[in-house]
C-alpha positions, 0 to 999 in steps of 0.5 A: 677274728676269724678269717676265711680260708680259701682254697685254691686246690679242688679236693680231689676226693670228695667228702666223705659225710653227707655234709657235702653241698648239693651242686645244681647243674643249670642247663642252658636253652638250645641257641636259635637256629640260624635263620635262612639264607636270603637266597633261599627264603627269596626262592621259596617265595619265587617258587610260591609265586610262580607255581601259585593257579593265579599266576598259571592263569596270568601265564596262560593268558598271556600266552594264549594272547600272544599266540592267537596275535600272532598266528591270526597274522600268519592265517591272514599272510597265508590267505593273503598269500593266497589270494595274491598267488596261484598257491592254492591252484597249485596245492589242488593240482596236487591233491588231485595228482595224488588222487589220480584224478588226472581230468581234476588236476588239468582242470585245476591247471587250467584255472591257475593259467587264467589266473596267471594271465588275468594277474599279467594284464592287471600288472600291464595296465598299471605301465598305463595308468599313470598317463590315464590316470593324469588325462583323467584328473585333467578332464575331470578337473575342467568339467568340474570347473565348469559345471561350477562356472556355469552354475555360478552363471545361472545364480548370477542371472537369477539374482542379478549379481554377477559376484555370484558367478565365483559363489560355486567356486568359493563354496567348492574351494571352502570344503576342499579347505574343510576335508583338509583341515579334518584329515590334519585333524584325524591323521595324527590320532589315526597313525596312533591307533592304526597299528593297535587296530591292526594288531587287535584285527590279527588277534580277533582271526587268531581267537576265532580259529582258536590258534593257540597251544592247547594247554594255553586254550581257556579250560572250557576248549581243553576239556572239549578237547581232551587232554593235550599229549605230551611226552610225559603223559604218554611216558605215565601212561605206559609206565602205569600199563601193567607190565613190569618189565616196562615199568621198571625200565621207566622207572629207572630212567627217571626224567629220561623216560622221554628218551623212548619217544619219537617227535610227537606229529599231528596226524590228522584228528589226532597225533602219532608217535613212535615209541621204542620199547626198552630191552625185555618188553615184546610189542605184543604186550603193549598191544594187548593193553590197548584199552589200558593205554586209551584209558591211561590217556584219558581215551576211549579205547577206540580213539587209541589205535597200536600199529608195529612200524619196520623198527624193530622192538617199536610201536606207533601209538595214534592217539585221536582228539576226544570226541574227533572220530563220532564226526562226520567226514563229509560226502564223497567227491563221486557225489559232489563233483559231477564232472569226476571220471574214472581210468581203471588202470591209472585211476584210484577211487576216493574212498574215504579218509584214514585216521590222519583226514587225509584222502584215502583212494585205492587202485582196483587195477588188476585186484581181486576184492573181498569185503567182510563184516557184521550185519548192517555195518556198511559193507555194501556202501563200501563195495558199491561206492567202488563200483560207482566209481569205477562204473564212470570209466565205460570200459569197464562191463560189469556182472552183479549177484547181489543175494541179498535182494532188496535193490542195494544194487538196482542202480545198475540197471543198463550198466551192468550186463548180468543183475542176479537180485534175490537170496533164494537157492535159485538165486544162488544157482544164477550166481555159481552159474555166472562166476562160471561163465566169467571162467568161461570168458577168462579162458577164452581171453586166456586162449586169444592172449596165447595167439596175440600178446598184444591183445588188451582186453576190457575189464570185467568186474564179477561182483557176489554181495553176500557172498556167504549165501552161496558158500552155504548153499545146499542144494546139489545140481543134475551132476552131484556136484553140490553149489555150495560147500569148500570141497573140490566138488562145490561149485561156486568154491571151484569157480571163484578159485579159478578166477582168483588164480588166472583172472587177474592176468586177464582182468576178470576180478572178483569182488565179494562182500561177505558178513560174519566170516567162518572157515564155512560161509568164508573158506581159507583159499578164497579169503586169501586169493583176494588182493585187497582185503578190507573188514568192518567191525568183527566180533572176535580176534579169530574173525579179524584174522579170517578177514585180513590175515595173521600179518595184517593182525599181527601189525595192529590191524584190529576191526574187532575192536572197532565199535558196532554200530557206532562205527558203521562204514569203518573198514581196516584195510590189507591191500598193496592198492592203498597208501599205507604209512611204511611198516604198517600192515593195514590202514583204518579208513572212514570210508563216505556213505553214498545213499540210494538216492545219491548212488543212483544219480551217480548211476545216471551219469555212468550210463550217459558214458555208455552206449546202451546196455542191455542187462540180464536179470537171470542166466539160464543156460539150459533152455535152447536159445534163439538165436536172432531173438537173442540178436534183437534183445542184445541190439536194445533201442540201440538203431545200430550197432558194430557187429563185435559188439553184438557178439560181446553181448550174445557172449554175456548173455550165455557165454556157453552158447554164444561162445568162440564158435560165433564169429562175424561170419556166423551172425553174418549167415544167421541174418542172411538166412532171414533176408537181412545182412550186416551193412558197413557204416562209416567203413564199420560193419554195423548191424541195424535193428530195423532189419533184424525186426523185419527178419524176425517178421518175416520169420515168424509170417513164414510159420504162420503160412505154414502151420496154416498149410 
């Protein structure tokens, strides 16, 4: 019997023949991994269905209906507030101060007292109509009583049963009985559904105006709209702008890019914010990119606008509503309210509105005006639109050149008293010679100034449209001076220069409209003596500056950037007379287009202001004048008047003839001379028009029987 031997030993040399066992290694499977905690897999799932486009819809919807529930009963307090207060008096009386429409604001305050005072008898009659109110059931209730008592007699005497005495009553009584019963009815389910009628009233205003969040909006009004900004689409948009310097410090910031950001405002058609640019990036880098950004903002490049604040290392980007600057801004109020004046000194002129919608008025108070831009842009509605107005003040005596001659400024006729309309080199001769004149008449002021300090004078506004025309001029006078040119020798340049430097002092303004400004049709010290600067769409950065100056540019002022004829009538504006926000150096306002037909029934009104005015088609100063036709013609169809009126319109009418040395005792001899004299009325010396056309009569009888002797 053989046994087994087993060894509890393991060899520890292994054997040496090839009969040792052949080992198999089994390798066991990988163990399963360990399934997720609950936790996570329950946030996957959160994260799933919350992110999913159903539920972002479900959350939209749900916003955007408690938005407009809500916002429609804000919009219906406030009308309700409204309608109950004098808050809406009061926010016009505002709005017209800010304007300086100080006749508006009286008027509007005017409104509010009636108001006030019809509200206060309304609320004193409710202390008596309780007691009314009683007498009233009273009587009622009795003539009630017996119409039916005495109809019940009728029927009584018609049937014969005097039972039907009471049938009215009873019939009365039944109904009563049966609204009763309705209104028990009707009350319960009514105190039920009243307040979900209520709320559904609120939500349809709120819907109707749209008054939800843009991003809670259906997508048909989002993609109306544009993109909604917010802090992280402006933050994408400047970190993929192209300058590497901005887009590694965003990059670096991560979630905290936002912190270069300001609170994003509404602004009017469109929103603004501030943004502070980190260290290594200049603004002009930013501003170069304008386009870019626009794009980046799905913008065009005209609905993005780049100004520099006073903040230093800042820009304040204004981003449009797509689509918001093609609209229309509505007419101007010169055209709407006819009861609108002026006040030269005190008064602003409504001009248009900024980019924010807000009215944009500018003071023309003691301001030289330069208008410039590409043909056909607007830039005679706009400088005739300020003259409009401020002909609706009657002290203001204007001379007009218009060069380009195809009656923009007909209207004028009997309110200005020099109307120079054609583009010849005659025309252009007329011109020079009037902005001479005007020169004339501010040293003459100058020199009364000097004797009395006190003395005020009225404003004379010199308007030269199309400007250029005489800044090109070639023809050269009797005395080698040339009209044209910016040499010290031209005159117009020379003329237009001595106004800028002393006229104001004085008011005597110019005013010029020019379009496609150079350093030749547009010479460097006229562009920068005027006060107000203001350009329509240029072709080039180089004309911009021309225009409004390298400060204005420099800031963000960029009128060739604006889009030719698709941006008629919008002007970047350079002037200390209009509201600019702090820190910029212009303001882009759409400024109101006021049509031929419009403009002159806003004429009209400014002549009815005035007492007559005599207008001058041409000024020709070297024929020799006479003296009482020229008396006869200032007079008009005016039966009378004052003798320094007279004298002021035979100055307007040739400033070099008819200058200091006419005085009242002058003209006084010159009619006395033919038989007449000036006669006082009312304590004021007058000159009469019947006697000046007898004079001229007489005169010219004397040399008929004489030439017949």
């Amino acid at each position: 019997m053989s046994e087994n031997v087993v060894h509890l030993h393991k060899p520890t040399d292994p054997p040496a023949d090839g009969t040792a066992p052949t080992v198999l290694t089994v390798v066991p499977d990988a163990p399963p991994a360990p399934p997720a905690p609950l936790w996570v897999r329950s946030g996957r799932a959160v994260k799933t269905a919350v992110t999913h486009e159903k539920t972002r819809a479900t959350a939209r919807a749900l916003a955007r209906h408690s938005s407009y529930t809500f916002n429609g009963g804000r919009i219906v307090a406030r009308r309700t507030w409204d309608g109950r207060t004098g808050a809406r008096y009061e926010r016009m009386i505002r709005t017209a101060e800010a304007a300086g429409n100080l006749e508006a604001a009286e008027e509007w305050e005017e409104r509010l007292t009636r108001f006030r005072a019809a509200r206060h008898h309304r609320r004193m009659d409710l202390l008596h109509s309780p007691v009314d109110a009683a007498k009233c059931m009273a009587i009622g209730g009795g003539m009630s009583v017996g119409v039916l008592v005495a109809l019940g007699i009728v029927m009584a005497l018609n049937t014969g049963d005097v039972g039907d005495v009471i049938t009215p009553l009873s019939a009365a009584r039944d109904f009563i009985a049966l609204l009763i019963r309705i209104v028990q009815v009707v009350w319960g389910p009514a105190l039920t559904i009243g307040p979900f009628l209520a709320l559904l009233a609120l939500w349809t205003v709120g819907r109707n105006q749209h008054a939800a969040p843009a991003w809670a909006l259906p997508a048909n009004l989002r993609s109306g709209e544009g993109e909604p900004i917010t802090p992280s689409i402006v933050v994408k948009a400047l970190r993929d702008l192209g300058v590497p310097a901005l887009a590694r410090a965003i990059k670096e910031m991560g979630d905290a890019g936002a912190s270069m950001l300001g609170p994003i405002r509404i602004a009017g058609c469109g929103v603004e914010v501030d943004v502070t640019l980190p260290s290594g990036v200049a603004t002009n880098e930013v501003q170069g990119k304008r386009r870019k950004l626009a794009e980046n903002l799905t913008r065009h490049e005209h609905e993005v606008f780049i100004t520099i604040p006073e903040a230093a290392r800042t820009v304040r980007l204004w981003i449009a509503d797509s689509g918001a600057l093609d609209e229309p801004i509505g007419p101007s109020p010169l055209v709407t309210d006819e009861t609108m004046t002026a006040n030269y000194k005190t008064g602003k002129a409504p001009w248009g509105q900024d980019l924010r919608g807000d009215a944009a008025a500018i003071s023309l108070y003691q301001r030289h005006l330069l208008v410039t831009g590409l043909s056909n842009q607007g830039k005679t509605a706009a400088l005739r639109a300020l003259a409009l107005w401020l002909a609706l003040d009657r002290s203001v005596q204007f001379w007009i050149a218009d060069l380009k001659g195809i009656g923009d400024w007909a209207m004028f006729e009997g309110i200005a008293q020099v109307l120079i309309e054609g583009p010849s080199d005659d025309h252009v001769i007329q011109a020079t010679e009037m902005v001479e004149d005007a020169v004339e008449e501010m040293n003459r002021r100058i020199e009364e100034r000097r004797r009395d300090p006190s003395i005020v004078f009225e404003p004379l506004i010199v308007v030269v449209d199309e400007a250029q025309l005489a800044f090109m001029c070639p023809v050269v006078g009797d005395d080698k001076r040339p009209y044209g040119g910016s040499k010290a020798t031209s005159r117009y340049f020379m003329a237009v220069r001595k106004v800028h430097n002393q006229g104001r002092a004085v008011d005597v303004l110019m005013w010029q409209g020019t379009q496609d400004p150079t350093d030749q049709n547009l010479p460097k010290l006229v562009r920068e003596g005027a006060h107000t600067r203001a350009s329509l769409v240029l072709g080039t950065e180089s004309q911009a500056r021309m225009a409004l100056g390298d400060k204005a540019v420099d800031g963000g002022a960029a009128p060739h950037l604006l889009r030719q004829g698709l941006d008629k009538g919008t002007l970047v504006v350079a002037s200390d007379g209009i509201a600019i926000p702090a820190g910029q150096a212009s303001i882009t306002v759409r400024t109101h287009f006021i049509d031929d037909e419009p403009a002159a029934e806003v004429a009209d009104r400014a002549k009815a202001l005035r007492d007559g005015v005599t207008t001058l088609r041409a000024v020709d100063q070297g024929e020799e004048r006479d003296a009482l036709a020229d008396v006869a013609a200032v007079l008009g169809d005016e039966p009378r008047l004052r003798t320094n009126e007279v004298l002021k319109r035979l100055h307007a009418l040739d400033a070099k003839v008819y200058g200091d040395q006419w005085t009242n005792d002058r003209l006084k001899s010159l009619l006395e001379e033919h038989g007449e004299e000036p006669k006082k009325s009312h304590g004021v010396m007058v000159v009469h028009r019947d006697h000046v056309l007898r004079a001229l009569a007489n005169r010219d009888e004397n040399g008929s029987a004489s030439a017949a002797e």
